[in-house]
C-alpha positions, 0 to 999 in steps of 0.5 A, a space after each residue: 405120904 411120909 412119916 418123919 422124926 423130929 429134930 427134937 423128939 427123935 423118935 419116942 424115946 424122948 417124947 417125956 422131957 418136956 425141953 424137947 416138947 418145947 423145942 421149936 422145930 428148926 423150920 416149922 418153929 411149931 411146938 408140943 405137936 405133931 401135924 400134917 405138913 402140906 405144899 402152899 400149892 396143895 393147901 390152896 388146892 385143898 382149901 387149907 388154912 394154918 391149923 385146919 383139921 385134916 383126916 390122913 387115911 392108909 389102908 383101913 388106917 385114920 388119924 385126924 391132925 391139924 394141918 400145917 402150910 410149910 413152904 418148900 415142900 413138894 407138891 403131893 406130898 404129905 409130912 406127919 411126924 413121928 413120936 407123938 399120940 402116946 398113952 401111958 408115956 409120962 406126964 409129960 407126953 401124954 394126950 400130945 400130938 396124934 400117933 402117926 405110926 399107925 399109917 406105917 405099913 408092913 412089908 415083910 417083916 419090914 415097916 414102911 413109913 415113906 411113899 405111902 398111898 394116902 387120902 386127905 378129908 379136910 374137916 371143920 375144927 381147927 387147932 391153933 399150934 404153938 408157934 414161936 415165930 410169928 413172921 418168916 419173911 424178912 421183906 427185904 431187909 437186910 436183917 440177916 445180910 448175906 453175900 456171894 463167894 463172887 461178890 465177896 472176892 470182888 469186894 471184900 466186906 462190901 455188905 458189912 460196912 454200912 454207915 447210918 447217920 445219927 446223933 450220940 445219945 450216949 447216957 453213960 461214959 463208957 465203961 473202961 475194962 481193966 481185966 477181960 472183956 468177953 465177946 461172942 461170936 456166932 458162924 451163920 455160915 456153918 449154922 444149920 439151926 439144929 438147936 443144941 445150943 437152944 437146949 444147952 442154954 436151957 439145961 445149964 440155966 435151969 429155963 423151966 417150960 411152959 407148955 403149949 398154953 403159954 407158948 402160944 400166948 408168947 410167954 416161951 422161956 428159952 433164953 436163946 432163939 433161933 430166928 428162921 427166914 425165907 428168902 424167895 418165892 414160896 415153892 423155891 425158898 431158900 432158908 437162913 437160920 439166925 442165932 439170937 441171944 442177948 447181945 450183951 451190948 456195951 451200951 446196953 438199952 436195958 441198962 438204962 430204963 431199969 429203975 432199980 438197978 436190977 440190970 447192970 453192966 460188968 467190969 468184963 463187958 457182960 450184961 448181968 441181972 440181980 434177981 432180987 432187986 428185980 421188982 419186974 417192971 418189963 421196961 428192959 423187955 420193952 426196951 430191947 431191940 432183940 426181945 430176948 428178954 423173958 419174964 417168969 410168970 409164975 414159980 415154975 420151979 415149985 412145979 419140980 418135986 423133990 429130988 428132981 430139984 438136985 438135977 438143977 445147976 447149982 452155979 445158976 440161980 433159980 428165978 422166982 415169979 415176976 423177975 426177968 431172966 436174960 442169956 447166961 453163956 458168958 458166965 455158967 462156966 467161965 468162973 471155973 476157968 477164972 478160978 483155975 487162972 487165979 490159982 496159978 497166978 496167971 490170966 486166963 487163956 484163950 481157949 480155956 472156957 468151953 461153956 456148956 452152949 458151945 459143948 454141944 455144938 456139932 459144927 463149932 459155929 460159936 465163938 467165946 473168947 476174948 477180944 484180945 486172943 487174936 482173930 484166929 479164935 475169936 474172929 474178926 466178927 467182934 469187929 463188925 456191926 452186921 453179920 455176914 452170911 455167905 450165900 
């Protein structure tokens, strides 16, 4: 058995900030819960299904803890997470998850929470977790397309440019951009689904948490997700991380179907919500091919008391109940950079915005420039219709 820390909680320093209870774990995607991690293999051989009760017993040591079925792990190996089962923590970590510590044995003056020696009774109750994704498998589609260095060398975007025929069911014009058109681009290649940018976005666009209630009924907030899939048999999977936030589409679906203009596009190519004209139809939701449109259901924002209510960012609007909410980054920053141009009577430079999504990034996986800077920072990615993941 071993005992881990979360990419999200760490250890139990963090175990009160409600972000990062929320946080999907980059490769369970469970939230708001510690649980035992077991092989399919073992799973099978132990009778196990998703969120059955296990009891882990170390020494004189118990703790009982819905089980969960992770691919890719080792056979005869058990995974409990760390940081969890506190009293006296906080509102928020309180009564969450089960305290693993109390497996860890001592050696010394040493504590041991690896290579532990222990046995597993499998018990009746069952706990559903929060997940937030639904289906791992991409069967087979091409959803997030991937290639060989080899393959790529021998045919250079072989993968990315695939024509599908279809008839122009354009409503509008197109619009034209007489100032600056903003794009995005996102690296697969150096993404390893960390999710820092899942909790900038949260943090610098005031998202509210649900808890674990609503995450279960698929009423998650985060603006910004990341999709994760395996690739292969369920022993051996290869994994593939996808960043998915609105797309800002030229075209945009939801545009269309709003029946109150509450969402718009901009003159520099972003897609832009008027929340007081949102009357909270859903028909943009229902109408987005990526579904990372998320809908408040109630006043989460009363739930702040005061002066926690200062900490909020006050260059973003704090939604009400019954109004949508869509991903922000193109905006949260990008008017300081705008407001410094101006007042130097100059256009603003590729290079200048470092909104807060792109500030935490380890890795510098994610792009936001302006088409025209130049393929040297803002890729050539702007100019494909499908992402390309090397393998």
């Amino acid at each position: 058995m071993s005992l881990y820390q979360t990419v999200g909680l760490v250890t139990e320093h963090w175990r009160n900030v409600p972000w990062l209870q929320e946080l999907p774990d980059p490769v369970s995607k469970v939230t708001w819960d510690n649980y035992a991690t077991f092989s399919p293999k073992d799973a099978k051989q132990l009778k196990l299904s998703q969120g059955t009760h296990v009891t882990l017993t170390v020494g004189e040591q118990k703790v009982e803890v819905p089980a969960h079925i992770q691919p890719g792990q080792a056979d005869g190996v058990v995974g409990l997470a760390v940081g969890y089962g506190r009293s006296g923590a906080g509102k928020v970590a309180d009564g969450v998850g089960v305290n693993a510590f109390a497996l860890a044995q001592w050696n010394d003056a040493r504590r041991v929470t690896a290579g532990l020696s222990a046995s597993v009774g499998v018990g009746r109750k069952r706990t559903e977790l929060a997940i937030t994704q639904g289906h791992h498998s991409m069967e087979g589609r091409q959803i997030v397309v991937e290639e060989t260095l080899k393959d790529h060398i021998a045919k250079p975007g072989g993968h990315i440019h695939r024509h599908f025929v279809g008839e122009d069911r354009e409503m509008w014009g197109g619009h034209k951009y007489t100032k600056h058109k903003w794009s995005m681009v996102i690296d697969l290649n150096t993404c390893t689904g960390c999710s820092a940018c899942v909790i900038a976005c949260q943090s610098e666009n005031n998202i509210p948490t649900v808890g674990k209630k609503y995450v279960i009924e698929g009423r998650e907030m985060q603006w910004l997700r990341i999709d994760r899939y395996y690739v292969g048999s369920p022993e051996e999977p290869s994994v593939v991380h996808q960043p998915l936030p609105c797309m800002h589409c030229d075209n945009a679906p939801c545009e269309a179907v709003c029946p109150v203009i509450a969402t718009v596009h901009s003159d520099e190519g972003t897609n832009d919500m008027i929340y007081n004209r949102c009357v909270g139809t859903r028909y943009c939701a229902n109408n987005c091919p990526y579904k990372v449109r998320r809908f408040n259901w109630f006043n989460y924002a009363n739930d702040i008391p005061a002066p926690r209510k200062m900490a909020l960012n006050p260059d973003v609007t704090v939604r009400f109940s019954w109004g949508h909410g869509e991903v922000h980054v193109l905006y949260s920053q990008n008017p300081r950079g705008f407001a410094a141009g101006q007042a130097r009577r100059s256009s603003v430079k590729a290079g200048r915005s470092h909104y807060g999504l792109r500030a935490v990034l380890p890795d510098g996986r994610n792009h936001f420039r302006r088409p025209s800077a130049g393929r040297k920072q803002c890729g050539q990615g702007i100019q494909f219709t499908q992402v390309l993941r090397s393998a």
